[in-house]
PDB file as gemmi writes it, atoms N, CA and C in Angstrom:
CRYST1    1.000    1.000    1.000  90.00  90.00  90.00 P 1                      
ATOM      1  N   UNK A   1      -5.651 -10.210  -0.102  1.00  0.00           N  
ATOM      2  CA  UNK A   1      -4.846  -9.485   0.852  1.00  0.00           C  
ATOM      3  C   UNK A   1      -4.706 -10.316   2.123  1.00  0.00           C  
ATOM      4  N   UNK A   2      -3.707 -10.668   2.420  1.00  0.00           N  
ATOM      5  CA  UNK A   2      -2.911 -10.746   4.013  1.00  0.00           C  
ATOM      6  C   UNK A   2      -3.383 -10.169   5.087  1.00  0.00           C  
ATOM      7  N   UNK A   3      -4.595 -10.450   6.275  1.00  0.00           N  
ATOM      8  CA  UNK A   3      -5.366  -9.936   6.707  1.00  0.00           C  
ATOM      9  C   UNK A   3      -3.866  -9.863   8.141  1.00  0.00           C  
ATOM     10  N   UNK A   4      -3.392 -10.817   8.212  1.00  0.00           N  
ATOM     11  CA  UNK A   4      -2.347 -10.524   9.418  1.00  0.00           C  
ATOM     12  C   UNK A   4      -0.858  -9.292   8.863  1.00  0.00           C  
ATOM     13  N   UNK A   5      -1.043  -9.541   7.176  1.00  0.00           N  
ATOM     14  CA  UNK A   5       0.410  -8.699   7.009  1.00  0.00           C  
ATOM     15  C   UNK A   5      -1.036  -7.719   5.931  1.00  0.00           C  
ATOM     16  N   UNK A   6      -1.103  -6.594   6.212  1.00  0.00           N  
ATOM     17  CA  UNK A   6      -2.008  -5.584   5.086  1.00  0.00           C  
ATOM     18  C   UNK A   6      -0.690  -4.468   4.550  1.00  0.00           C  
ATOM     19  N   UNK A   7      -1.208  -4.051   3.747  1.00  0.00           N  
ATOM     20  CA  UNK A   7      -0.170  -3.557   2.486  1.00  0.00           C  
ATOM     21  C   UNK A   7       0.160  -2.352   3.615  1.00  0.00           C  
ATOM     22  N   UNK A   8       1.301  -1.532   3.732  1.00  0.00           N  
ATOM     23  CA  UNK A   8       1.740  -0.331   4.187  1.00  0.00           C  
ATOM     24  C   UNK A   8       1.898   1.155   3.729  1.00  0.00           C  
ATOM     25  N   UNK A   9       1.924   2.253   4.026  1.00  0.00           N  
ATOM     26  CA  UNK A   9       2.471   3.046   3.507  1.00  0.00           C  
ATOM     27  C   UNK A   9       2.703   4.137   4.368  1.00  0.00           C  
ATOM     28  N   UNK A  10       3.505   4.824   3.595  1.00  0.00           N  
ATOM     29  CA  UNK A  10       3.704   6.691   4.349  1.00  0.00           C  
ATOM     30  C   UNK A  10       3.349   7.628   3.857  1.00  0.00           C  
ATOM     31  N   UNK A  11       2.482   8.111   4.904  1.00  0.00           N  
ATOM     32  CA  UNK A  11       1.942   9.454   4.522  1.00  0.00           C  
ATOM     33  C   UNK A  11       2.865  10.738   4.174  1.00  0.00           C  
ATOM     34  N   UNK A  12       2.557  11.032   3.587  1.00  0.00           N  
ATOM     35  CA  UNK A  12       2.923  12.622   2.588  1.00  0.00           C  
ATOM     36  C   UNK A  12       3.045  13.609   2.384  1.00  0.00           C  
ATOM     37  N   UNK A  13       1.699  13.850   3.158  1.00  0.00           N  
ATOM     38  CA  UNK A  13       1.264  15.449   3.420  1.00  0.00           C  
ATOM     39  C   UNK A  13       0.305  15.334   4.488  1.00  0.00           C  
ATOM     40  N   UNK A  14       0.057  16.922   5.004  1.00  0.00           N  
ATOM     41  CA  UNK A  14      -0.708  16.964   5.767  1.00  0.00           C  
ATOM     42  C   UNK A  14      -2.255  16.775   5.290  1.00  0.00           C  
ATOM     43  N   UNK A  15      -3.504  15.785   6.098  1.00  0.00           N  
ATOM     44  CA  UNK A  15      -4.430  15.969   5.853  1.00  0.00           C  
ATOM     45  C   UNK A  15      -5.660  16.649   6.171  1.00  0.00           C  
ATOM     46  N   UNK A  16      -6.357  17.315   5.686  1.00  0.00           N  
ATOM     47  CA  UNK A  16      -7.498  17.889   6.375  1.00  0.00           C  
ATOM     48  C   UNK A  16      -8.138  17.369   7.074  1.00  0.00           C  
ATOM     49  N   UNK A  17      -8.930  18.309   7.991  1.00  0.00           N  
ATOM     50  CA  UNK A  17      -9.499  17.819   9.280  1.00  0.00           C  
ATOM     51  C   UNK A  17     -10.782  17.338   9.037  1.00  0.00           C  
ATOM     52  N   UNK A  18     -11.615  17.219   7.615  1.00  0.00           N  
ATOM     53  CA  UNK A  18     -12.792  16.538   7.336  1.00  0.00           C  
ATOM     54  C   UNK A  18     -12.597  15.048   6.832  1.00  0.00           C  
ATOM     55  N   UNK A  19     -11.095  14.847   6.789  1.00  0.00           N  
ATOM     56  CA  UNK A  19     -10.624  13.732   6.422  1.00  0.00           C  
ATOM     57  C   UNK A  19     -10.221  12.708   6.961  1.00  0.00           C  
ATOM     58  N   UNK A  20      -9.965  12.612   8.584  1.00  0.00           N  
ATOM     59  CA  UNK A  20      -9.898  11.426   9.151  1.00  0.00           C  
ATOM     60  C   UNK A  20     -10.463  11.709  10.790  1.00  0.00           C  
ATOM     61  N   UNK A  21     -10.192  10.509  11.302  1.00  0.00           N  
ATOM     62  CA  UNK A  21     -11.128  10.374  12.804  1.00  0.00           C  
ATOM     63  C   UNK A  21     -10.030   9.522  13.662  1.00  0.00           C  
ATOM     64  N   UNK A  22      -9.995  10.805  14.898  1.00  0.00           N  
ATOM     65  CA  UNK A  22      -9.319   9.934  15.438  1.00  0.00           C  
ATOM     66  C   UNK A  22      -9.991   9.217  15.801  1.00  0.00           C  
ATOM     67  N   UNK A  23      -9.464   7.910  16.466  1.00  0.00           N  
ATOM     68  CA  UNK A  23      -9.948   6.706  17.099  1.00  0.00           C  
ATOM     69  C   UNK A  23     -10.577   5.931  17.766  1.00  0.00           C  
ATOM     70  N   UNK A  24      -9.239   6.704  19.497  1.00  0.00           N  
ATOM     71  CA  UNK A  24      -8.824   5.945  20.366  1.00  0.00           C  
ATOM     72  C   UNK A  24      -8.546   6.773  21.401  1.00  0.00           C  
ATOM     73  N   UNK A  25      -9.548   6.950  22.751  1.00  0.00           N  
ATOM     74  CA  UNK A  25      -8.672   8.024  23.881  1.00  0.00           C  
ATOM     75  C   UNK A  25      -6.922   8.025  23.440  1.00  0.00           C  
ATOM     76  N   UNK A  26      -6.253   9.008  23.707  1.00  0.00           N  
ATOM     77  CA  UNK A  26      -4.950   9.328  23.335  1.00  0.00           C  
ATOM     78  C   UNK A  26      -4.370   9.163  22.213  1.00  0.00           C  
ATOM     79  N   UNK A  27      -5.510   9.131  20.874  1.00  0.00           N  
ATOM     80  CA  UNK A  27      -4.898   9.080  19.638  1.00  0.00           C  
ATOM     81  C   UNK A  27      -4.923  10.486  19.170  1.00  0.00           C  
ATOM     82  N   UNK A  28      -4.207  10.408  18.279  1.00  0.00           N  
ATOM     83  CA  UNK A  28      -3.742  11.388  17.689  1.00  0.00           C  
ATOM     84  C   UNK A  28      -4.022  11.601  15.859  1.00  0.00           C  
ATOM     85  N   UNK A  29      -3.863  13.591  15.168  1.00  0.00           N  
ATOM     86  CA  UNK A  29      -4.153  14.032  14.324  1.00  0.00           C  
ATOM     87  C   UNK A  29      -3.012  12.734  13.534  1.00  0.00           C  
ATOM     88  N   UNK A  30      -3.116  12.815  12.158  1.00  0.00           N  
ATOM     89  CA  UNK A  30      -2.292  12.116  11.150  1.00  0.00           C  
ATOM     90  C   UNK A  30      -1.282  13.435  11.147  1.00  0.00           C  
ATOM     91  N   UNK A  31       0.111  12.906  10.718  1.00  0.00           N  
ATOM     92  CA  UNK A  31       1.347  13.475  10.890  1.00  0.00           C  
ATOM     93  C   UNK A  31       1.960  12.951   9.606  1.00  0.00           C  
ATOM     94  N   UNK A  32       2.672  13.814   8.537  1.00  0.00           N  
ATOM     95  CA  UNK A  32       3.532  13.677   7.545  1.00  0.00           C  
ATOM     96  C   UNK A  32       4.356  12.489   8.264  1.00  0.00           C  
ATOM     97  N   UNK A  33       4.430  11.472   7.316  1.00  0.00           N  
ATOM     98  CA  UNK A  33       5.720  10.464   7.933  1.00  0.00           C  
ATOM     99  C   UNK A  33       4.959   9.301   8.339  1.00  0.00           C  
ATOM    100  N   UNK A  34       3.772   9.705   8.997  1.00  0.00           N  
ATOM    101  CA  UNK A  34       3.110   7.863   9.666  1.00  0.00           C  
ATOM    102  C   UNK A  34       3.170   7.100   8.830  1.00  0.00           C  
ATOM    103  N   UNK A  35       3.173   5.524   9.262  1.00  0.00           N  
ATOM    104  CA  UNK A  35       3.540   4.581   8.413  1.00  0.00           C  
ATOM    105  C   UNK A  35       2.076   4.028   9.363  1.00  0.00           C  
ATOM    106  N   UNK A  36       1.337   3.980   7.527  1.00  0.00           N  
ATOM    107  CA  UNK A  36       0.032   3.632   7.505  1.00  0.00           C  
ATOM    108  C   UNK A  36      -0.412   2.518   7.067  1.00  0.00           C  
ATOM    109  N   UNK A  37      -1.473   1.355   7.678  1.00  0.00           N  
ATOM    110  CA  UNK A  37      -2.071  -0.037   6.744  1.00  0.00           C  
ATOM    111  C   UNK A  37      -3.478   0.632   5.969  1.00  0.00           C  
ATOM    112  N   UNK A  38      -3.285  -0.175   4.773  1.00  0.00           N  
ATOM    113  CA  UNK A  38      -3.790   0.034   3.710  1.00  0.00           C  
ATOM    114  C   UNK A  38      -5.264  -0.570   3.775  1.00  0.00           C  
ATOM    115  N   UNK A  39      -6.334  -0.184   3.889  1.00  0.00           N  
ATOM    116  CA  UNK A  39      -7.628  -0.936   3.832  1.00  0.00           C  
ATOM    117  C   UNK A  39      -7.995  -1.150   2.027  1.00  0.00           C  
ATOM    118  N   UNK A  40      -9.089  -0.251   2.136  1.00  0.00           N  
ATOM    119  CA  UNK A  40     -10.173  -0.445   0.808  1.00  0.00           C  
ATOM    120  C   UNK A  40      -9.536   0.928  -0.159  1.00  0.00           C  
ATOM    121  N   UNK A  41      -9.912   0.486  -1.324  1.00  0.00           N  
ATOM    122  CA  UNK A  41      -9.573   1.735  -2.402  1.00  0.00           C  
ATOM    123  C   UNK A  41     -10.701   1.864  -2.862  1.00  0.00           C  
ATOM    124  N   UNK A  42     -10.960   3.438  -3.429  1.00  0.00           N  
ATOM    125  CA  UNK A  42     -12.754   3.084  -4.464  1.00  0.00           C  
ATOM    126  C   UNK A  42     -11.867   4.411  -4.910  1.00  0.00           C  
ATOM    127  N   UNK A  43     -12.781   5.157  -5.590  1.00  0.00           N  
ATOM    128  CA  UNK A  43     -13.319   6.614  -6.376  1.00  0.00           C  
ATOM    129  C   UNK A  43     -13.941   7.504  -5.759  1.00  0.00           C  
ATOM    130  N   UNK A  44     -12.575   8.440  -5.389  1.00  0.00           N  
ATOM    131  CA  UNK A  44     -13.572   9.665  -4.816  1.00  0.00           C  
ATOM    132  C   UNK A  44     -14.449  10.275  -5.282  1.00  0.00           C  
ATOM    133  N   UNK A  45     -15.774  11.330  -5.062  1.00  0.00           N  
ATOM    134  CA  UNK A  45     -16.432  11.719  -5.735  1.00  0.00           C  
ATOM    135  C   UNK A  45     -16.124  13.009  -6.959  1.00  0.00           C  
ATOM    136  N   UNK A  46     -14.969  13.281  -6.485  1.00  0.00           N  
ATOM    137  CA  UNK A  46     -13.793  13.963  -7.154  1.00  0.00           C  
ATOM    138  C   UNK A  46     -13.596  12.990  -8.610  1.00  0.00           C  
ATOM    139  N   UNK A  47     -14.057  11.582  -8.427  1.00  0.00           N  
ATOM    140  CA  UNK A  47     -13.119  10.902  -9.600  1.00  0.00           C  
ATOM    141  C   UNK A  47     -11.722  10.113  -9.518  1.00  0.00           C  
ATOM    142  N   UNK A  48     -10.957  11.268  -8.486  1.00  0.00           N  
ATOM    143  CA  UNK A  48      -9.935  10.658  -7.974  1.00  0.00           C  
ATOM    144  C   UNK A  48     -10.026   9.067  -7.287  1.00  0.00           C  
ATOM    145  N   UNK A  49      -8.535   8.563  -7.679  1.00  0.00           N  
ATOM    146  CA  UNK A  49      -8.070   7.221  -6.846  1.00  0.00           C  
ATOM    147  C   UNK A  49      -8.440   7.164  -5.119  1.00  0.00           C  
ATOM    148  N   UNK A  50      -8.990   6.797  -4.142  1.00  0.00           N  
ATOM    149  CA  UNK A  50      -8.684   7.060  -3.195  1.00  0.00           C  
ATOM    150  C   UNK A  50      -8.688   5.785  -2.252  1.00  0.00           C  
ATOM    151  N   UNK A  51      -8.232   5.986  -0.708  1.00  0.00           N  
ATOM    152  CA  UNK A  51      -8.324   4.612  -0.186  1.00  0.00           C  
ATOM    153  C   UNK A  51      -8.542   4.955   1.523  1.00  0.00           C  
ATOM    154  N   UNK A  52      -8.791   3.808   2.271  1.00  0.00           N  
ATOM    155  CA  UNK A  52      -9.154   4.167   3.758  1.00  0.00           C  
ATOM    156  C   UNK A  52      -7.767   3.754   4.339  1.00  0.00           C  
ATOM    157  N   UNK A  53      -7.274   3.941   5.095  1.00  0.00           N  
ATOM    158  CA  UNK A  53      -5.950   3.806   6.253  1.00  0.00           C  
ATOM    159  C   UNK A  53      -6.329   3.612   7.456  1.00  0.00           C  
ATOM    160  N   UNK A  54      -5.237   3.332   8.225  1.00  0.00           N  
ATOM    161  CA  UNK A  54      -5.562   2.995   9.384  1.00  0.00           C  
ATOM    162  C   UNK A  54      -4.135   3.311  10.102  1.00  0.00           C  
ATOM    163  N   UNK A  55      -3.512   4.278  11.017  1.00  0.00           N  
ATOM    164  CA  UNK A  55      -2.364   3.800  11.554  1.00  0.00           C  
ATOM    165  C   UNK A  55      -2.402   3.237  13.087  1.00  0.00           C  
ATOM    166  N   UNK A  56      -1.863   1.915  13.029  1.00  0.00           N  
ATOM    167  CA  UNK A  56      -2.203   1.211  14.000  1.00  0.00           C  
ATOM    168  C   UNK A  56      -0.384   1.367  15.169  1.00  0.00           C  
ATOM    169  N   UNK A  57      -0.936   0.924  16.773  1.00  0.00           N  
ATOM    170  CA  UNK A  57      -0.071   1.412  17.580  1.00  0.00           C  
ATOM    171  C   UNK A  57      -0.155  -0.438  18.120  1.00  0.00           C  
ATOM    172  N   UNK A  58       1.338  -0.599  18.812  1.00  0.00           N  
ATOM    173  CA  UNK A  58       1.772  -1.738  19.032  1.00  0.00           C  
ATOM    174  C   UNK A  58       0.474  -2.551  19.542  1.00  0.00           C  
ATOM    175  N   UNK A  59      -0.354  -1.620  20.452  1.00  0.00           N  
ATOM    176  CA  UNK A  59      -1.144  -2.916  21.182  1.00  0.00           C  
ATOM    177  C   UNK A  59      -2.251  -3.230  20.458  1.00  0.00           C  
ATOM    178  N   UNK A  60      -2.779  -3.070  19.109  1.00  0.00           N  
ATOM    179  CA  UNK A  60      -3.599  -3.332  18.226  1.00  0.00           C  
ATOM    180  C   UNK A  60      -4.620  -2.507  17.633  1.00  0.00           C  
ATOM    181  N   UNK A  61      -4.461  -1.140  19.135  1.00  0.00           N  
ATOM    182  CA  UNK A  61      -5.322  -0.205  18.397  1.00  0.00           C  
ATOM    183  C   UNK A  61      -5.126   0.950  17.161  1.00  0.00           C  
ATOM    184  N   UNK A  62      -6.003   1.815  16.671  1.00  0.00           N  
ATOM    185  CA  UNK A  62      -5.487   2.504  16.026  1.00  0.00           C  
ATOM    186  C   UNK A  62      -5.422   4.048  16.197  1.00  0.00           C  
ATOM    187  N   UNK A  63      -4.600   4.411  15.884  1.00  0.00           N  
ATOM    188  CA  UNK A  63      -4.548   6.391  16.249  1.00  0.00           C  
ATOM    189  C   UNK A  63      -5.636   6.863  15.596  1.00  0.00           C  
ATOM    190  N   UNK A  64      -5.679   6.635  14.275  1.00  0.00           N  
ATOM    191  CA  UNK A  64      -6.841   7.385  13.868  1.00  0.00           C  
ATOM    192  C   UNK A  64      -7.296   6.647  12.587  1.00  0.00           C  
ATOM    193  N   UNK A  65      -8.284   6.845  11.581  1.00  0.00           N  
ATOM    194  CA  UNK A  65      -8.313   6.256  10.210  1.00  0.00           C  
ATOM    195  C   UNK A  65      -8.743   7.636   9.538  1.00  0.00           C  
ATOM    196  N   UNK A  66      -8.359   7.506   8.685  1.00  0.00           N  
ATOM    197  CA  UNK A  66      -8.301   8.450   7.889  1.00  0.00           C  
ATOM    198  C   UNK A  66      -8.621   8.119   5.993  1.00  0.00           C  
ATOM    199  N   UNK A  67      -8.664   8.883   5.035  1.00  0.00           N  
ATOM    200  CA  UNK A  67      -9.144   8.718   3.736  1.00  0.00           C  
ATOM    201  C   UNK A  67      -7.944   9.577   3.353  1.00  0.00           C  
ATOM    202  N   UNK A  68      -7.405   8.928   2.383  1.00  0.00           N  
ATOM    203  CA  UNK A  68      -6.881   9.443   1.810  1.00  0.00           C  
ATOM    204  C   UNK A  68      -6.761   9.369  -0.117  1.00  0.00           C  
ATOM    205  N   UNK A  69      -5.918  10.308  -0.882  1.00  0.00           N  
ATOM    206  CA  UNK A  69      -5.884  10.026  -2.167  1.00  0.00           C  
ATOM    207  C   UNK A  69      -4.554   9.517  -2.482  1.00  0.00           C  
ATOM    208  N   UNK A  70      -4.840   8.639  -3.597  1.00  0.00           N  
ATOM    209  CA  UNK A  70      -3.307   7.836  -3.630  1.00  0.00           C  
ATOM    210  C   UNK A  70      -1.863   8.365  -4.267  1.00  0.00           C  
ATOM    211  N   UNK A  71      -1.954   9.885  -4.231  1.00  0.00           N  
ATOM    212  CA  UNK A  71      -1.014  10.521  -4.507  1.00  0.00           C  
ATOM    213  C   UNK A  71      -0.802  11.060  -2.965  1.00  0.00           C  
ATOM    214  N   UNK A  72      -1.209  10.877  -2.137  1.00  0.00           N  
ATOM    215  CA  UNK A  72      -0.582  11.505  -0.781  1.00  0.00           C  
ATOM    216  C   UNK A  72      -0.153  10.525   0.313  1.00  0.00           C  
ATOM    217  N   UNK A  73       0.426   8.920  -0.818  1.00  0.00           N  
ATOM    218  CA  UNK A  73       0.844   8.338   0.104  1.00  0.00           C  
ATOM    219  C   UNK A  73       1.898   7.483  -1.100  1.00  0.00           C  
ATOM    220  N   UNK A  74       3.022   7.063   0.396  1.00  0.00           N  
ATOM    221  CA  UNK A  74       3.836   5.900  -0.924  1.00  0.00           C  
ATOM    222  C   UNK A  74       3.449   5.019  -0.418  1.00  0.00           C  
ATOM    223  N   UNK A  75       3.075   3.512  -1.282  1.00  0.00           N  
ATOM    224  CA  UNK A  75       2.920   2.395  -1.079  1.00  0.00           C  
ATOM    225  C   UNK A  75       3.886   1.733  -0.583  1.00  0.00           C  
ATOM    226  N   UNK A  76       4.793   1.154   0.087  1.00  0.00           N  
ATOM    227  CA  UNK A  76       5.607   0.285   0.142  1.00  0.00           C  
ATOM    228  C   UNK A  76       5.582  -1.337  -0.627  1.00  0.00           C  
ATOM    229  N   UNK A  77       6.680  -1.673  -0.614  1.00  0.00           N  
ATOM    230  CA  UNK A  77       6.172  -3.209  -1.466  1.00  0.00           C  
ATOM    231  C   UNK A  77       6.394  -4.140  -0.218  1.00  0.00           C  
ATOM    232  N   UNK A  78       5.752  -5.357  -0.420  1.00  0.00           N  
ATOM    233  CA  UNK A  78       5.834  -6.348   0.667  1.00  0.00           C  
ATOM    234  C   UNK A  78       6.563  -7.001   0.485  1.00  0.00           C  
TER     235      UNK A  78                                                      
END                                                                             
């Protein structure tokens, strides 16, 4: 992986609140629509596909990171 270009995507749905953290003084909940970078994938304990995110804001920080499952996001291609 492209540590300066990391894979993208958009979120889907809304996520629960045991599911991500915001950040960053003035960051914000995850919102249907953010266009998210792609970290690590493993196996939820569910079994399910899942992966860590990050949506990052121009000056390098990030709003929040969050977990998500890989049906509640589209991948984009690079």
């Amino acid at each position: 992986m492209n540590i300066s270009n990391p894979p993208r995507a958009q979120l889907l749905v809304k996520l629960p609140t045991e599911r991500f953290i915001v950040e960053i003084p003035g960051g914000r909940k995850p919102r249907i629509g953010d266009i998210v970078e792609l970290d690590q994938s493993y196996t939820g304990r569910d079994g399910k596909q899942m992966g860590t995110v990050y949506c990052p804001t121009e000056s390098g920080n990030d709003l929040y990171q969050a977990e998500v499952y890989e049906t509640e996001i589209k991948i984009f291609d690079n």
